[in-house]
N, C-alpha and C positions, 0 to 999 in steps of 0.2 A: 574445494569449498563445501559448505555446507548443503545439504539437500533440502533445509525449510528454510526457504527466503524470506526476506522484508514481507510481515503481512500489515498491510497500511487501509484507512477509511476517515470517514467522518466519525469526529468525536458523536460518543455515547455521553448523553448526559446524565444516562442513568449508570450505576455503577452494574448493576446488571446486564444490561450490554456489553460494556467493556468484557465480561469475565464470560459470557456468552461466545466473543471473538474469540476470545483466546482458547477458550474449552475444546471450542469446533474445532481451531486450526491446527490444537495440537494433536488432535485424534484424530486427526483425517487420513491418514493410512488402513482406517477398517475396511475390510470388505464389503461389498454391495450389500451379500446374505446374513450380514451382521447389522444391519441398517433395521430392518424388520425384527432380526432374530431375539433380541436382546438391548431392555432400556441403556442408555448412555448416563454415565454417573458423572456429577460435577464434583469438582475440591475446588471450594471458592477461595480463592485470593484476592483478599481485602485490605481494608484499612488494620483490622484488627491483627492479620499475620504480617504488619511491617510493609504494606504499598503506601506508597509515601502521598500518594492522590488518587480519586477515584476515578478519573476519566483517564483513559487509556488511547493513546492514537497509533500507535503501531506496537507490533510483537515481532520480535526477532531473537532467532536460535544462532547465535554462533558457532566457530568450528569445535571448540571446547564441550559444548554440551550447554553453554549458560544460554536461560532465558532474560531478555533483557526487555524490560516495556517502559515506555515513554511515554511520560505524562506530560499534565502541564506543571505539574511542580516538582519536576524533580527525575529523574533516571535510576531507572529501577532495574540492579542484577537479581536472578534467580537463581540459586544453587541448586533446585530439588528441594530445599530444608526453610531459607531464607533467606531473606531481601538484605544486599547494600545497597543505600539507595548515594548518589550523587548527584549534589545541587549546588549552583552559583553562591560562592562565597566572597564577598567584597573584600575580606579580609585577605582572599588569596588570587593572583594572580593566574595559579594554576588548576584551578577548578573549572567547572564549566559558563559560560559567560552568560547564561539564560538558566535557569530551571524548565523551561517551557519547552519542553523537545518535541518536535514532527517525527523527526524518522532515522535510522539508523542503517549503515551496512559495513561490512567487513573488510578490507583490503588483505590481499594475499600473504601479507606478515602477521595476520592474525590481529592487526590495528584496528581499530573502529572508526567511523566518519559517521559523524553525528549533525543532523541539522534542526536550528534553532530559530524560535519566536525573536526575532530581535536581536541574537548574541550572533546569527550567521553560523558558518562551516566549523565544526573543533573537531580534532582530532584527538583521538584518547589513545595513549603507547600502553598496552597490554604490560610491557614490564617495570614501568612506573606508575604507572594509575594517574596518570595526570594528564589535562588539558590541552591542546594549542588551540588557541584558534588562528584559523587559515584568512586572509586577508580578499584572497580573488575573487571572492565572488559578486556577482553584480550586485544582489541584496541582501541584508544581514536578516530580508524573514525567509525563511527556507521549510519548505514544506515536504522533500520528501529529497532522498539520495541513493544513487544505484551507480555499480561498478561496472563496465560494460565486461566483453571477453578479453578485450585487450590491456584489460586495468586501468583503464580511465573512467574518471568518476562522473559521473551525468548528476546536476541538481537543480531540482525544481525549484521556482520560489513564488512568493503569493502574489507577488506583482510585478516583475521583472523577467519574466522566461524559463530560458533553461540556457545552463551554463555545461559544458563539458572541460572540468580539469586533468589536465597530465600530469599527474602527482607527482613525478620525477622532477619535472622542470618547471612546473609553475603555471605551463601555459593555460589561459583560459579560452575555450572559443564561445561567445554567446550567439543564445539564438533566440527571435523572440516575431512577434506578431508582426505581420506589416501587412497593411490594410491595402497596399497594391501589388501586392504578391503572394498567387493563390498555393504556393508550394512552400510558405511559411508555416512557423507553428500557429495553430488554430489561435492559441488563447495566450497571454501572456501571466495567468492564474492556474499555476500547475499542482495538481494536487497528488496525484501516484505517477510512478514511473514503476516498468514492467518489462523486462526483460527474455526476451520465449525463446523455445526450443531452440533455434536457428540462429539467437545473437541477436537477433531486432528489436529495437527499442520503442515500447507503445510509453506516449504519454497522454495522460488523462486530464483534460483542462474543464475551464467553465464553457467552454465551447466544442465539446466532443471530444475524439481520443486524433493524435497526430501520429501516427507510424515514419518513425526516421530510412530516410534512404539514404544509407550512408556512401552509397560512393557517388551520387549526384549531391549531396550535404543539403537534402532539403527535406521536406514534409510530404505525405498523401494525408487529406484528412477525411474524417469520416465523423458525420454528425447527423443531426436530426432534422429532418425535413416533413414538414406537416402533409404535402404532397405526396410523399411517397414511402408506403406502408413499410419496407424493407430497410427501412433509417434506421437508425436509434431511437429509442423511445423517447430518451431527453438529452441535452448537452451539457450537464452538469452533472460529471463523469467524477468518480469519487473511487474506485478499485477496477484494476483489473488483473487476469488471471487466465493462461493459457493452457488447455487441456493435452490429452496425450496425440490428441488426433489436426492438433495446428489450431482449432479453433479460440477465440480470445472470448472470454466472458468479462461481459463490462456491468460492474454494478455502478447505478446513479441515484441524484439525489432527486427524488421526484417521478424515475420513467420507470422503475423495480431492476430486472435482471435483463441483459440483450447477450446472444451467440453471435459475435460476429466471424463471419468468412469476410478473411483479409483479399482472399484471391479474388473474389467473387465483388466486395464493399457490400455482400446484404447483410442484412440486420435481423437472424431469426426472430421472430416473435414467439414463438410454442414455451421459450421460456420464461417471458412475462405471463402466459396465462398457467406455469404449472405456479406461478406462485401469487395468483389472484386473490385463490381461494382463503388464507392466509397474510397474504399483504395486498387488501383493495386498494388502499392509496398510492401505493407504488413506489412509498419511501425508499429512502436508502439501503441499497443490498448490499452484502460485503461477500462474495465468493471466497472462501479460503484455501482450501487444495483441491485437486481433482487427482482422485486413485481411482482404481480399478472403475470405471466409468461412472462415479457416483462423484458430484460435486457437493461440499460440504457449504454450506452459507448461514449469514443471520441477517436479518432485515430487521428495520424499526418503522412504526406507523400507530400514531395517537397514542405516544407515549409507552410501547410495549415493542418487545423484540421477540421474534421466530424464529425459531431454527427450523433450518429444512436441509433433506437431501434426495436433492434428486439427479434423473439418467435420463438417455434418452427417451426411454418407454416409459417415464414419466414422473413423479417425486412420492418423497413421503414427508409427516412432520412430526418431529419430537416435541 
């Protein structure tokens, strides 16, 4: 499989964000001493080189080498050169059933599973370039898709839970909030799904992040508690992203950036204040990779996005 996963967040409503995401996350393999050493260069991709919308909601590298980003109107490949873009055709049955794409990932024949505003799960075959859409899933709005180790598909959706499909056979199992059972999923508003080192699946809701235990088939969750400093800053969890060393970076919309230790459930803070100085309000963070101990991120707050990268000994900002 591919080594740059699903990068997913809240839409940027400036187009400048969007292309901010995507710059950081594709150059996040620099080194730490190249962070200081040497300005970072953009090549903006816009409306005018052929992106078919300016808001961008996820970036995804296939095993091919194509970059593909999901707008709201429309599905966008990258060669290097240039954009095909593919969108919901009424006139064809085999097109995509939404232009409005959340999120994308890859199945192990190189196929893609796409999820949509309204149109629900499609599948696109790599050697016909054409559509299905998949029927199973609890809701046709779908915010975010991830393939586990075992090749089942995990899909988030905006009001409905999480669905885990068995592509082979159909099977669906859902899972979703319940309000007398404290080893459900937190939220039934699921926005990224995350995959770590280990095969565990973090999912990110409007009520904190759920880490799946998959052989008891239930939830640990981990959210924000005003009482107690070592929480989450906020519950309205929007990216997350696991570093070399186990730990899970949770960006949100409203709390800035949280380290969580899973073993432990604390919630470092030292992270939200390397990125004070830079984002006071605390808007939404998008962590994109973590190399060589440097995490690469963009924030927005009163209409403006930062890039920053920082380590443990502390950050910098471009």
């Amino acid at each position: 499989m591919n080594s740059l996963r699903p990068i997913t967040g809240f839409r940027a409503s400036l187009l400048v964000g969007a292309l901010v995401c995507a710059a950081v996350a594709l150059a996040a393999p620099a080194r730490a001493a190249a962070v200081s050493a040497k300005p970072i260069r953009f090549t903006r991709l816009s409306l005018e080189q052929g992106l078919s919308q300016s808001t961008v909601l996820c970036i995804f590298q296939d095993s091919r080498g194509f970059v593909w980003l999901c707008t709201e109107d429309g599905l966008n490949r990258f060669d290097g050169f240039e954009f095909k873009v593919f969108k919901h055709d009424p006139a064809d049955p085999s097109s995509l059933p939404s232009s409005f794409v959340w999120g994308i990932d890859e199945d192990r024949d190189g196929n893609l599973w796409i999820g949509t505003d309204g149109g629900g799960l499609v599948k696109w075959d790599r050697a016909t370039e054409r559509f299905t859409r998949r029927s199973e899933t609890t809701s046709a709005y779908i915010r975010a898709v991830r393939f586990d180790t075992d090749g089942a598909l995990w899909i988030g959706t905006r009001d409905a839970g999480l669905d885990r499909l068995e592509v082979a056979s159909g099977k669906v199992t859902h899972f979703g909030y319940d309000a007398a059972n404290p080893s459900s999923l937190s939220n039934d508003h699921v926005y990224t799904l995350h995959l770590d080192r280990s095969g565990r699946l973090w999912v990110g809701t409007d009520a904190g992040v759920s880490l799946y235990e998959a052989r008891l088939r239930s939830f640990t969750r981990f959210g924000h508690d005003s009482a107690n400093p070592s929480s989450l800053g906020h519950d309205r969890v929007r990216a997350l992203l696991s570093d070399e060393s186990g730990m899970l970076w949770v960006g949100t919309l409203g709390g800035g950036l949280d380290r969580l230790d899973a073993k432990t459930g604390r919630s470092e803070d030292q992270a939200r204040a390397a990125l004070r100085a830079n984002n006071p309000q605390g808007r939404f963070v998008q962590p994109a990779e973590a190399a060589a101990a440097v995490l690469w991120l963009c924030s927005a707050a009163a209409g403006s996005i930062t890039g920053q990268a920082i380590s443990v000994s502390g950050g910098e900002t471009w």
